[in-house]
PyMOL CGO cylinders between C-alpha atoms (Angstrom):
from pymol import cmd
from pymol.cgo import CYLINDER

trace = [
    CYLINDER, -1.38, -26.07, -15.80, -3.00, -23.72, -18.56, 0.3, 1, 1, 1, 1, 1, 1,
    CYLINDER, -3.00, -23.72, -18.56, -6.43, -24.94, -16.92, 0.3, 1, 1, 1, 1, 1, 1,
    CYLINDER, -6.43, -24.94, -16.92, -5.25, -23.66, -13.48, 0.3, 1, 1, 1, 1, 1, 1,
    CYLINDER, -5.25, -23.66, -13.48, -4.04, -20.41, -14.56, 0.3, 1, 1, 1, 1, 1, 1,
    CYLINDER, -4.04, -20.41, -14.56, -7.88, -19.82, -16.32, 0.3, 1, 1, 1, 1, 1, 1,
    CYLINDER, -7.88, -19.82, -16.32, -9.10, -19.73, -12.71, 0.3, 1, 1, 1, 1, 1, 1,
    CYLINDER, -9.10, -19.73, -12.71, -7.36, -16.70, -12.27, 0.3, 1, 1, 1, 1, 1, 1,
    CYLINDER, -7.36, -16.70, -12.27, -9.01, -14.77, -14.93, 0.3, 1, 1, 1, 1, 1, 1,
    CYLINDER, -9.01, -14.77, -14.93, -11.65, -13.43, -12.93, 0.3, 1, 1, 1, 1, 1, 1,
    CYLINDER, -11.65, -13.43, -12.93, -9.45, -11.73, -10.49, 0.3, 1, 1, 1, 1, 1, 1,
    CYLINDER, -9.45, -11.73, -10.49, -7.13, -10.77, -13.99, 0.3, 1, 1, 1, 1, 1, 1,
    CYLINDER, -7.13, -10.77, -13.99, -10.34, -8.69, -15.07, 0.3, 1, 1, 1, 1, 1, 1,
    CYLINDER, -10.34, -8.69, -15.07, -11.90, -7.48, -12.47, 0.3, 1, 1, 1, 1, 1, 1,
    CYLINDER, -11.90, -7.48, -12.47, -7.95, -6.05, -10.59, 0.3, 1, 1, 1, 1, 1, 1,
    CYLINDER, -7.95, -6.05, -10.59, -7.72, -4.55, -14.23, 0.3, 1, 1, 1, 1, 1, 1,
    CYLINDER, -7.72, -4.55, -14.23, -10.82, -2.82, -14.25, 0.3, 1, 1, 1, 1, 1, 1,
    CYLINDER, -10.82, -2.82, -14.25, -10.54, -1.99, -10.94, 0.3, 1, 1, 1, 1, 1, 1,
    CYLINDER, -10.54, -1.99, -10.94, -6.95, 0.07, -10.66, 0.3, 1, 1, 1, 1, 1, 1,
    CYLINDER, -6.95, 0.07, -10.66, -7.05, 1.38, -14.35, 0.3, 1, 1, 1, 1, 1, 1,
    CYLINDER, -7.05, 1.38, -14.35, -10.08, 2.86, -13.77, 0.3, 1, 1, 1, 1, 1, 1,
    CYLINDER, -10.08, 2.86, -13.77, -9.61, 6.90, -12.40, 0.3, 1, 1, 1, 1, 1, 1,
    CYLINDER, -9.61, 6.90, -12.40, -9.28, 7.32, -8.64, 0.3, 1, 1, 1, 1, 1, 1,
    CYLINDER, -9.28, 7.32, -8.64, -6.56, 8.55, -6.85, 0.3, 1, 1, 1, 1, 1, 1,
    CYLINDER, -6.56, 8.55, -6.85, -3.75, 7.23, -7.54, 0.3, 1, 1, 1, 1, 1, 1,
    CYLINDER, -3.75, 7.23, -7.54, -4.26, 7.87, -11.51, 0.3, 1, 1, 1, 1, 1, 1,
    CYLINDER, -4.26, 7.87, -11.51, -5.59, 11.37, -11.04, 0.3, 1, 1, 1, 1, 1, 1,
    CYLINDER, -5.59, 11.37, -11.04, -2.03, 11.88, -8.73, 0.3, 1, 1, 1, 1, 1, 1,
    CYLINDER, -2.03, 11.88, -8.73, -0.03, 9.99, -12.02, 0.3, 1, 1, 1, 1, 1, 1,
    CYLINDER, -0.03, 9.99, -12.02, -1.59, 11.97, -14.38, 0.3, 1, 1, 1, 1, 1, 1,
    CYLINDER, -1.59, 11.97, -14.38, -0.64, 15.16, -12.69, 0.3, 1, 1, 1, 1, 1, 1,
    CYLINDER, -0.64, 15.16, -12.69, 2.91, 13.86, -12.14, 0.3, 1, 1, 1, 1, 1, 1,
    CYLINDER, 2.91, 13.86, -12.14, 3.11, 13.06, -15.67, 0.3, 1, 1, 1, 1, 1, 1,
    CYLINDER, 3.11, 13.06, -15.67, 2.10, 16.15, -16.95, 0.3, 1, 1, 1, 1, 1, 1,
    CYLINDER, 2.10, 16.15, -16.95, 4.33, 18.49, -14.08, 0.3, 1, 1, 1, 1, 1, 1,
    CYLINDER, 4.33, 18.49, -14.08, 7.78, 16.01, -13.84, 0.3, 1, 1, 1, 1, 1, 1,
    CYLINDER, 7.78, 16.01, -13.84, 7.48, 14.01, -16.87, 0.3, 1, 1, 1, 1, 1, 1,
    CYLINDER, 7.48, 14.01, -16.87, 7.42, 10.07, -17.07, 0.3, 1, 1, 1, 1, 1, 1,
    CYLINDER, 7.42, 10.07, -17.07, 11.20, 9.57, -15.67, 0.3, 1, 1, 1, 1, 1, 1,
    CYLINDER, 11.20, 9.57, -15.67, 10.05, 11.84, -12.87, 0.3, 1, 1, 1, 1, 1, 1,
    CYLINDER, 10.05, 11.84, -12.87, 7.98, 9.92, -12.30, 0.3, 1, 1, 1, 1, 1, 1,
    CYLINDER, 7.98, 9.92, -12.30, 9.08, 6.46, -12.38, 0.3, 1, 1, 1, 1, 1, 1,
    CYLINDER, 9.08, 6.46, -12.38, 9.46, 6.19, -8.31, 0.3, 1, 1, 1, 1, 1, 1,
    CYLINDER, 9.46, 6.19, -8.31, 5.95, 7.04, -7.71, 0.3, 1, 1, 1, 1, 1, 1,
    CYLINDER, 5.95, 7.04, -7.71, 4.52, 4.21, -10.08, 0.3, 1, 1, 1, 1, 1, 1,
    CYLINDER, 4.52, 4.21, -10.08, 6.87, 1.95, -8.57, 0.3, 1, 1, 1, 1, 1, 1,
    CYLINDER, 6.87, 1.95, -8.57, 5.65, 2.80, -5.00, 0.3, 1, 1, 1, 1, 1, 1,
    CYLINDER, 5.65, 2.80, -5.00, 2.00, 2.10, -6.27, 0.3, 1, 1, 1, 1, 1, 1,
    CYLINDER, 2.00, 2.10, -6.27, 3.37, -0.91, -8.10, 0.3, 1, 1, 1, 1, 1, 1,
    CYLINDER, 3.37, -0.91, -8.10, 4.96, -2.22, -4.27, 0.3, 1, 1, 1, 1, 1, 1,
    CYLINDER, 4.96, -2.22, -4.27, 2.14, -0.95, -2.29, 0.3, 1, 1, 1, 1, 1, 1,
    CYLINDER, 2.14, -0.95, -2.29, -0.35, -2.74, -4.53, 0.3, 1, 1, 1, 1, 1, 1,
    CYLINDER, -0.35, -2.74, -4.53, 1.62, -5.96, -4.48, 0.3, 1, 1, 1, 1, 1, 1,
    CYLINDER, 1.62, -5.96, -4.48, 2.14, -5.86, -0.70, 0.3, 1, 1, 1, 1, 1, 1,
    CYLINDER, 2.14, -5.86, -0.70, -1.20, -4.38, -0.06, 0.3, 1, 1, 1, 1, 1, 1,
    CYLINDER, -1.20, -4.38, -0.06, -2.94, -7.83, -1.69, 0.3, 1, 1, 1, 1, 1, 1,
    CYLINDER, -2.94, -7.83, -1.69, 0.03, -10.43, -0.41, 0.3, 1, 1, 1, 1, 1, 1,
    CYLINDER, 0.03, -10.43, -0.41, -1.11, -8.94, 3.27, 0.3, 1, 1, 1, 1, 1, 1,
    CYLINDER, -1.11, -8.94, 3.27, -4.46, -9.28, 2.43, 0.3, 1, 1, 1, 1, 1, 1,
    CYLINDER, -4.46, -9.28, 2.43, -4.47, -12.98, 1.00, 0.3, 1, 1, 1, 1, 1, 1,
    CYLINDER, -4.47, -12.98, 1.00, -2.33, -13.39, 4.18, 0.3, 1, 1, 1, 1, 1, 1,
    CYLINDER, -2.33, -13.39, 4.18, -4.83, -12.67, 6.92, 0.3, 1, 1, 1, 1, 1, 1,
    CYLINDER, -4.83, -12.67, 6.92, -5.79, -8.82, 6.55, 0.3, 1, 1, 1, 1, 1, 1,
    CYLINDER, -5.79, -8.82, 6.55, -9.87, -9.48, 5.82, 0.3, 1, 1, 1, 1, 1, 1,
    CYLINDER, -9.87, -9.48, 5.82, -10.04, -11.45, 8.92, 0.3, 1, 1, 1, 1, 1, 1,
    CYLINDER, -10.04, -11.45, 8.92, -8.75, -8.60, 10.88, 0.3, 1, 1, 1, 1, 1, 1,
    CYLINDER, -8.75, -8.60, 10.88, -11.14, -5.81, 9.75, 0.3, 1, 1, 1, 1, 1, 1,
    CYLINDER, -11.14, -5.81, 9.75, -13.55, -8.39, 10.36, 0.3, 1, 1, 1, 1, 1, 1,
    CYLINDER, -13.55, -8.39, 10.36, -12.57, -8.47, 13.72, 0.3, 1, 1, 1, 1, 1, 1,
    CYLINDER, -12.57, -8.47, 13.72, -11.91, -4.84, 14.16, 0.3, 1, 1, 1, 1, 1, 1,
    CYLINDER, -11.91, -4.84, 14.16, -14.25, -3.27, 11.54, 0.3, 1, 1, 1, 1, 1, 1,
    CYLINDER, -14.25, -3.27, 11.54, -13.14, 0.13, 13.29, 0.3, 1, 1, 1, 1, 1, 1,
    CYLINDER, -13.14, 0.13, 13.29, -10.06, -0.15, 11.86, 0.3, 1, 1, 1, 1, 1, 1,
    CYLINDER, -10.06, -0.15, 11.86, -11.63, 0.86, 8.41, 0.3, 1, 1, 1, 1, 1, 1,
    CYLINDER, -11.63, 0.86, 8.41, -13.22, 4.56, 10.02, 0.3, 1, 1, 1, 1, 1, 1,
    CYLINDER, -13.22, 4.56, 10.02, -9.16, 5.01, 11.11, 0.3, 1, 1, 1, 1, 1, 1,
    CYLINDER, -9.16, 5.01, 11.11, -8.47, 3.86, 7.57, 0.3, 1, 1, 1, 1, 1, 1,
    CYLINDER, -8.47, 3.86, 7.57, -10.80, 6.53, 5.82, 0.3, 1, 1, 1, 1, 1, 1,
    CYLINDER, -10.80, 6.53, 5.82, -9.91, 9.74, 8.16, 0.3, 1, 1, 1, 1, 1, 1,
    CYLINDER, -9.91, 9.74, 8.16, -6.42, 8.84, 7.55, 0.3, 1, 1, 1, 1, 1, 1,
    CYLINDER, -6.42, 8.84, 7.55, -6.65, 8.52, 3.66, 0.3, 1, 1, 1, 1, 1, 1,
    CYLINDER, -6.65, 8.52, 3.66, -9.50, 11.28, 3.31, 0.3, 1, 1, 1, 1, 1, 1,
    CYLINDER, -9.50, 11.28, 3.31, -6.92, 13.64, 5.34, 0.3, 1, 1, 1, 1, 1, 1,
    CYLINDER, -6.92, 13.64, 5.34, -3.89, 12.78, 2.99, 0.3, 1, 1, 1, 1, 1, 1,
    CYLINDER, -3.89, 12.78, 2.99, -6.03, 12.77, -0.40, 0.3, 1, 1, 1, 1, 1, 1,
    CYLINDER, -6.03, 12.77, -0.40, -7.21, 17.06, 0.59, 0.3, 1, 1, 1, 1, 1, 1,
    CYLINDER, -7.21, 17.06, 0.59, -4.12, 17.53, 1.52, 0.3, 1, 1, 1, 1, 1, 1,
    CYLINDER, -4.12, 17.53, 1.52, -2.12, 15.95, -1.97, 0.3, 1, 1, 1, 1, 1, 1,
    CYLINDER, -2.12, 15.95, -1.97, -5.23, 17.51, -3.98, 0.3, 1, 1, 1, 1, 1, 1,
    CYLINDER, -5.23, 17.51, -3.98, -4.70, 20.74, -2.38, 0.3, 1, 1, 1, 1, 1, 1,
    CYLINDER, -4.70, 20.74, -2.38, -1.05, 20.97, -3.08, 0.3, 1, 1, 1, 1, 1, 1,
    CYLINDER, -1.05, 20.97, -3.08, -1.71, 20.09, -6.66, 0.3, 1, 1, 1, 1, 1, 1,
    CYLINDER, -1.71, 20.09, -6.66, -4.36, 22.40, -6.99, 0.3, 1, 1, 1, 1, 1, 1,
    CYLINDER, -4.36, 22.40, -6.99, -1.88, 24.84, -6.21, 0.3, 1, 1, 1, 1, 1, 1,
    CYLINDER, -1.88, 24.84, -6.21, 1.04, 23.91, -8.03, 0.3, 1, 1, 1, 1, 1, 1,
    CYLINDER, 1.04, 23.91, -8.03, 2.98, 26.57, -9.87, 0.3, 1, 1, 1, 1, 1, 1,
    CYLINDER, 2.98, 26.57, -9.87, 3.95, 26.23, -13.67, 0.3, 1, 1, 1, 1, 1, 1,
    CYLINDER, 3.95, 26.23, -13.67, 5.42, 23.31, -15.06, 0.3, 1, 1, 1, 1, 1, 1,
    CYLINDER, 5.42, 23.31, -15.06, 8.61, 25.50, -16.38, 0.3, 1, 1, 1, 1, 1, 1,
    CYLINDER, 8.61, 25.50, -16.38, 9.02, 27.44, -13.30, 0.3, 1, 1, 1, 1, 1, 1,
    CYLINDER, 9.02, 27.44, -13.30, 11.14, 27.24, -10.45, 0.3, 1, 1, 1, 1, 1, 1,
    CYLINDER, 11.14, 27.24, -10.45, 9.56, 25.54, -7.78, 0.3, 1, 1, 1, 1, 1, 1,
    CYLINDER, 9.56, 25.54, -7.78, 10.54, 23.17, -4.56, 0.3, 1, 1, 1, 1, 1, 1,
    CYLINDER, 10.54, 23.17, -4.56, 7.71, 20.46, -5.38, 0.3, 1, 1, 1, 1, 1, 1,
    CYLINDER, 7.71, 20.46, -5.38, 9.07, 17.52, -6.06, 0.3, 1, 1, 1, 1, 1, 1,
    CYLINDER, 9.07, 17.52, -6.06, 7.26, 14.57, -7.70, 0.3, 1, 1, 1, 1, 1, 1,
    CYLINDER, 7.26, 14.57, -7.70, 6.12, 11.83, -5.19, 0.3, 1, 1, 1, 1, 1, 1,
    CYLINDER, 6.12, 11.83, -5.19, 9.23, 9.50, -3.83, 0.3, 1, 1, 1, 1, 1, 1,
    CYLINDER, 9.23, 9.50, -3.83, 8.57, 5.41, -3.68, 0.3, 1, 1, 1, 1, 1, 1,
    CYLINDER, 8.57, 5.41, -3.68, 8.24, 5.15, 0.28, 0.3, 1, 1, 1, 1, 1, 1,
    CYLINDER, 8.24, 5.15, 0.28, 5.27, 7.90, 0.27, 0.3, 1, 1, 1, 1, 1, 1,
    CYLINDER, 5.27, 7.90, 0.27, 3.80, 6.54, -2.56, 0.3, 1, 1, 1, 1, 1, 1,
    CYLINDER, 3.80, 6.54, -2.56, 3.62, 2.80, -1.77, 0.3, 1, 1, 1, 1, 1, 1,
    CYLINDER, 3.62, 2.80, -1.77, 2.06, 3.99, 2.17, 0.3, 1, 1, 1, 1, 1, 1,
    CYLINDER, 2.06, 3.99, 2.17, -0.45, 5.51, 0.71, 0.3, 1, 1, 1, 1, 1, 1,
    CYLINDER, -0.45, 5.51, 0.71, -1.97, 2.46, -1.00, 0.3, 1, 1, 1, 1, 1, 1,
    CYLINDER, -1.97, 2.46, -1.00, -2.75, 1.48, 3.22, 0.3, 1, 1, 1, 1, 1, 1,
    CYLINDER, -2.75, 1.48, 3.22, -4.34, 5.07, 3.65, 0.3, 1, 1, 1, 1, 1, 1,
    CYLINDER, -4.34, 5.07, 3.65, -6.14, 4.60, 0.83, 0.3, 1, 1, 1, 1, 1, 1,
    CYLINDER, -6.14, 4.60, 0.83, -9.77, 2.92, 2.08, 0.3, 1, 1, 1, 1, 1, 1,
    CYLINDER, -9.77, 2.92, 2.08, -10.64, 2.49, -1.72, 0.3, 1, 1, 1, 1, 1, 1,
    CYLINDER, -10.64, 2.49, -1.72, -7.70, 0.65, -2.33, 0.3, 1, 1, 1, 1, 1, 1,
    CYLINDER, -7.70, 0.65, -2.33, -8.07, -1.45, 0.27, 0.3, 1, 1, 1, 1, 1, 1,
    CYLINDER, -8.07, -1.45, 0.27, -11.87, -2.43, -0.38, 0.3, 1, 1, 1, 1, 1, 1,
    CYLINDER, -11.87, -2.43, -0.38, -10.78, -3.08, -4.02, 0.3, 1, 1, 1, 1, 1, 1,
    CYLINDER, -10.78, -3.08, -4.02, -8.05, -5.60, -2.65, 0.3, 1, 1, 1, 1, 1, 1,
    CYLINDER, -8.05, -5.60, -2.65, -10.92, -7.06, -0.26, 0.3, 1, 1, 1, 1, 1, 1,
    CYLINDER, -10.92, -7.06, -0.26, -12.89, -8.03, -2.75, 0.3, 1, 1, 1, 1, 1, 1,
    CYLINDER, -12.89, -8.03, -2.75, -10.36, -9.28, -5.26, 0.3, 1, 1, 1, 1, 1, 1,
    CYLINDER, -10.36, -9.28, -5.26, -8.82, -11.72, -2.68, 0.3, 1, 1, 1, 1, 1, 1,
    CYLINDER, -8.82, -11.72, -2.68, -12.68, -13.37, -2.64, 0.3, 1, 1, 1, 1, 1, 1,
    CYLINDER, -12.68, -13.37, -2.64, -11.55, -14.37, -6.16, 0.3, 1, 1, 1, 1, 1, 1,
    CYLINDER, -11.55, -14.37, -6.16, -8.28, -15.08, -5.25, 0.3, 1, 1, 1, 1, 1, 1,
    CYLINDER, -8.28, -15.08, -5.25, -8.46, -17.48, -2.68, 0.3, 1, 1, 1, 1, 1, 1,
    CYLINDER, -8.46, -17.48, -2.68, -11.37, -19.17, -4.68, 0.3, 1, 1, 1, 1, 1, 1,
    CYLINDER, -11.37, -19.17, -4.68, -8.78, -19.72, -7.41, 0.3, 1, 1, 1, 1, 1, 1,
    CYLINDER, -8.78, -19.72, -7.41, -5.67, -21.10, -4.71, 0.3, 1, 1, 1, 1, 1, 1,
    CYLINDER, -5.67, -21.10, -4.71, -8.73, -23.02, -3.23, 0.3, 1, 1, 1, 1, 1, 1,
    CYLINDER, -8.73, -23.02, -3.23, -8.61, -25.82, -6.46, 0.3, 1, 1, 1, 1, 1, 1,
    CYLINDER, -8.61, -25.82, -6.46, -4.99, -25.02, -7.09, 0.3, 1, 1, 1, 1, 1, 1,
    CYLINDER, -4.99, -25.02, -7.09, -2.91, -23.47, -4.25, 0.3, 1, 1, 1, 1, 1, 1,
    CYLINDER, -2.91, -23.47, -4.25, 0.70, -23.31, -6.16, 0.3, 1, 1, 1, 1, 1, 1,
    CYLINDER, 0.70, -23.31, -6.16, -1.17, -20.73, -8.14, 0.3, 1, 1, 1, 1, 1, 1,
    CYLINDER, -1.17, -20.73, -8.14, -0.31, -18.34, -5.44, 0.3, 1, 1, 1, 1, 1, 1,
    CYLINDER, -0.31, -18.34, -5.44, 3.24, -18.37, -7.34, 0.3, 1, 1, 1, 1, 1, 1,
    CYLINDER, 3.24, -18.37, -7.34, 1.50, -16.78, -10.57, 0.3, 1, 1, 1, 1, 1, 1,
    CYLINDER, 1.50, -16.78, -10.57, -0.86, -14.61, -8.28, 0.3, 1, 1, 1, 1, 1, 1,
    CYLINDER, -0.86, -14.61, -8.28, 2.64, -13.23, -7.05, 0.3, 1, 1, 1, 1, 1, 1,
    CYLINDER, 2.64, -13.23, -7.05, 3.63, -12.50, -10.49, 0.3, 1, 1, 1, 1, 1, 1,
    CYLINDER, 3.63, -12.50, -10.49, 0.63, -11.28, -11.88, 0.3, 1, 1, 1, 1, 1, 1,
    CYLINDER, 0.63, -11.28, -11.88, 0.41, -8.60, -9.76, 0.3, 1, 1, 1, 1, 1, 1,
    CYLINDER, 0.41, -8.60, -9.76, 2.99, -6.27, -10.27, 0.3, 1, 1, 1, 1, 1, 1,
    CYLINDER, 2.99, -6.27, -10.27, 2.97, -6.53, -14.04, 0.3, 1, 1, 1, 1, 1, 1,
    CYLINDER, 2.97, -6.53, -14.04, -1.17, -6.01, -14.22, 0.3, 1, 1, 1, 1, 1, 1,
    CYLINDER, -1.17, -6.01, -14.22, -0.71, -3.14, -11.35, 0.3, 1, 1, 1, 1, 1, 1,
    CYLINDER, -0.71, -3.14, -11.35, 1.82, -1.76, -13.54, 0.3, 1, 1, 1, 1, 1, 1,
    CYLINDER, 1.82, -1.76, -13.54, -0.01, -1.98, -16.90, 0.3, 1, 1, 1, 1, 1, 1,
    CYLINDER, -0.01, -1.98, -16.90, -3.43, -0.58, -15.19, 0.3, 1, 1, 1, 1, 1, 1,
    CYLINDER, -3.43, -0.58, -15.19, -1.76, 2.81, -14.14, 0.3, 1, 1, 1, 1, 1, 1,
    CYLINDER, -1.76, 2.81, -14.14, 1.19, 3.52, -16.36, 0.3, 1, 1, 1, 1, 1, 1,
    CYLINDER, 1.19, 3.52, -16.36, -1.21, 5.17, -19.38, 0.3, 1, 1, 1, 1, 1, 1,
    CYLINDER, -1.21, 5.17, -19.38, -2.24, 7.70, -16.52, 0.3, 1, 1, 1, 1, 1, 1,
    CYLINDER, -2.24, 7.70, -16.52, 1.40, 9.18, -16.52, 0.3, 1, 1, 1, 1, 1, 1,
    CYLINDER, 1.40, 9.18, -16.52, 1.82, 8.81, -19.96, 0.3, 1, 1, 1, 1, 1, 1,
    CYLINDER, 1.82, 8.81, -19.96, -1.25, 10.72, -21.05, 0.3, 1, 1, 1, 1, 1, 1,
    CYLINDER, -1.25, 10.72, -21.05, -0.14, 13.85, -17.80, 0.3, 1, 1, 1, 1, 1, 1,
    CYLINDER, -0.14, 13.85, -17.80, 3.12, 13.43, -20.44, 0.3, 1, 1, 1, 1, 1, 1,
    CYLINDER, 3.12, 13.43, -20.44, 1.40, 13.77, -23.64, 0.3, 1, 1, 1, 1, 1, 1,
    CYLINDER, 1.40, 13.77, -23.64, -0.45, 16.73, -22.65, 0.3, 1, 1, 1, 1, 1, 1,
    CYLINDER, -0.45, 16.73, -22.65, 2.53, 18.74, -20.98, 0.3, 1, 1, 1, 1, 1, 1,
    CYLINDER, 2.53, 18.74, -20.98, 2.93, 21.03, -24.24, 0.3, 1, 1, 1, 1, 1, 1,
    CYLINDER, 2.93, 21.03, -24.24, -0.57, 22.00, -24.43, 0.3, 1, 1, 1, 1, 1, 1,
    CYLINDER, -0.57, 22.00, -24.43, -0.64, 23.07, -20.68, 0.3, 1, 1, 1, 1, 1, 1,
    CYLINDER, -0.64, 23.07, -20.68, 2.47, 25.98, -22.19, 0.3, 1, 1, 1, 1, 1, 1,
    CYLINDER, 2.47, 25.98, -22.19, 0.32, 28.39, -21.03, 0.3, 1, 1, 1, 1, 1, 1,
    CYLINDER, 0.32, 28.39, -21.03, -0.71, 29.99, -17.57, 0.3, 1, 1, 1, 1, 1, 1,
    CYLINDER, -0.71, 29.99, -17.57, -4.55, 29.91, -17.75, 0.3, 1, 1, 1, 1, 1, 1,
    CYLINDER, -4.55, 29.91, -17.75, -4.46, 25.84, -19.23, 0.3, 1, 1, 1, 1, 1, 1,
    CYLINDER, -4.46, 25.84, -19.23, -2.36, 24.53, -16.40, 0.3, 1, 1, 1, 1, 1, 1,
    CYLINDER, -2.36, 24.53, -16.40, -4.34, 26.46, -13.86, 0.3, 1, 1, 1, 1, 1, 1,
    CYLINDER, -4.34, 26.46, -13.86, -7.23, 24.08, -15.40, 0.3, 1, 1, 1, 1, 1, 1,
    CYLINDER, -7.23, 24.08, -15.40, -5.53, 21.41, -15.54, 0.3, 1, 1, 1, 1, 1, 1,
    CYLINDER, -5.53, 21.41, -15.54, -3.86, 21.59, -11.87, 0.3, 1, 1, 1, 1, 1, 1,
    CYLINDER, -3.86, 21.59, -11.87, -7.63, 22.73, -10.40, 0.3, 1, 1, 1, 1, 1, 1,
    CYLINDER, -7.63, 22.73, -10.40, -9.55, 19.95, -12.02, 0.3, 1, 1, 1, 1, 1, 1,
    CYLINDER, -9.55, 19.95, -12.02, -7.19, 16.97, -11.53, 0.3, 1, 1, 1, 1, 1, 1,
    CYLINDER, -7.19, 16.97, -11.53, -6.66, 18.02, -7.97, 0.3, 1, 1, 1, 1, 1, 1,
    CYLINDER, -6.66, 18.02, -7.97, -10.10, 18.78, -6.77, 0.3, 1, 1, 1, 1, 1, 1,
    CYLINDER, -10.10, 18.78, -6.77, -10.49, 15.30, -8.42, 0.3, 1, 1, 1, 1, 1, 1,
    CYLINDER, -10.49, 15.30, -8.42, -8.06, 14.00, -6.11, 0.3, 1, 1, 1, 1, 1, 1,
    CYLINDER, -8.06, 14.00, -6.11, -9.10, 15.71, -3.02, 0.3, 1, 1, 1, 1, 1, 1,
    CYLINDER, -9.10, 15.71, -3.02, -13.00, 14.73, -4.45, 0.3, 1, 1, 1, 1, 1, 1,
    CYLINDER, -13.00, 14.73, -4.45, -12.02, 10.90, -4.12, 0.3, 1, 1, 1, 1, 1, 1,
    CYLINDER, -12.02, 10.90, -4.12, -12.12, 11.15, -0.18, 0.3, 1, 1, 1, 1, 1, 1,
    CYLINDER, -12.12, 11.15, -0.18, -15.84, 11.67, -0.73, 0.3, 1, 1, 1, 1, 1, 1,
    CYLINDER, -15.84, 11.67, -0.73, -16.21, 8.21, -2.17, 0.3, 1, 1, 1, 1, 1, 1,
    CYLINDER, -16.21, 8.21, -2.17, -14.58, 6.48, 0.58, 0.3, 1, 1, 1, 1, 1, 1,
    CYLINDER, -14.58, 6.48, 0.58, -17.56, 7.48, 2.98, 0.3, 1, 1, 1, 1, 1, 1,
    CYLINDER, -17.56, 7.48, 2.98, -19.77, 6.11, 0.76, 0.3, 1, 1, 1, 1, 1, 1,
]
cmd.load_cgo(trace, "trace")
């Protein structure tokens, strides 16, 4: 069995590398770590978490066959998620003060786990990690059980240090001029991600 669950090490690595590195969904968790702290915040990591899990189940399932039959489904696909990542990067831009009163609230679980199928990036990345999935269930299919598994917990583990480092920098963003910074950069880096989906 240990043998079988080796052939899954190249999807481990690269799904890793892959959703820990930045992009939007850890530019978004870094913000709401920093505006809402971590408990805030909980609901949106576990909508990534879902959307991510979901997102690759449908995808092992039968989704690559069906761009590949209706590649136009990716151009609706990028409009979609380059629309929604200007508007989210906008509204952070644009946030007021972490200590002040405000009606923005951090991102809910139902929002957050949709936007993992807006999200063209995310979608490409789960395209080519089911390549390495299905070559694994290929010479063992009851590793789909593990694959099932593995992906919440590695989804999880890839994003959660982007809301804890938004936390660990909420007391030096105290002042005015620091959080305009930090609410400029890390959402024109979020709206800047819809770029990369066109390219």
């Amino acid at each position: 069995m240990s043998h079988s669950i080796e052939l899954l090490m190249p999807f481990v690595m690269v799904a890793y590398s892959m959703w820990a590195t930045p992009g939007p969904n850890n530019m978004m968790l870094t913000y709401s770590g920093a505006r809402f702290g971590i408990r805030a915040t909980v609901p949106h990591l576990a909508g990534i978490v879902a959307g991510t899990f979901i997102l690759n189940l449908l995808a092992i399932l039968g989704l690559k066959p069906l761009i590949d039959q209706w590649p136009q489904l990716m151009l609706v696909l990028k409009v979609v998620g380059s629309i929604w990542l200007v508007m989210i990067g906008w509204k952070m831009a644009h946030a007021s003060a972490i200590h002040s009163e405000s009606e923005e609230k951090p991102m809910r679980f139902f929002p957050a786990l949709m936007f993992q199928f807006a999200n063209p990036k995310a979608i490409s990345a789960t395209l080519a990690l089911v390549s390495l999935v299905l070559i694994a269930l290929e010479q063992d299919p009851a590793l789909m059980v593990w694959v099932m598994l593995i992906i919440p917990v590695l989804s999880l583990l890839s994003i959660l240090p982007w809301a804890i480092a938004g936390r660990s920098i909420r007391r030096f963003l105290s002042t005015p001029r620091r959080w305009k910074i930090f609410t400029r950069t890390t959402g024109g880096l979020t709206a800047a991600c819809a770029l990369f989906l066109w390219m």
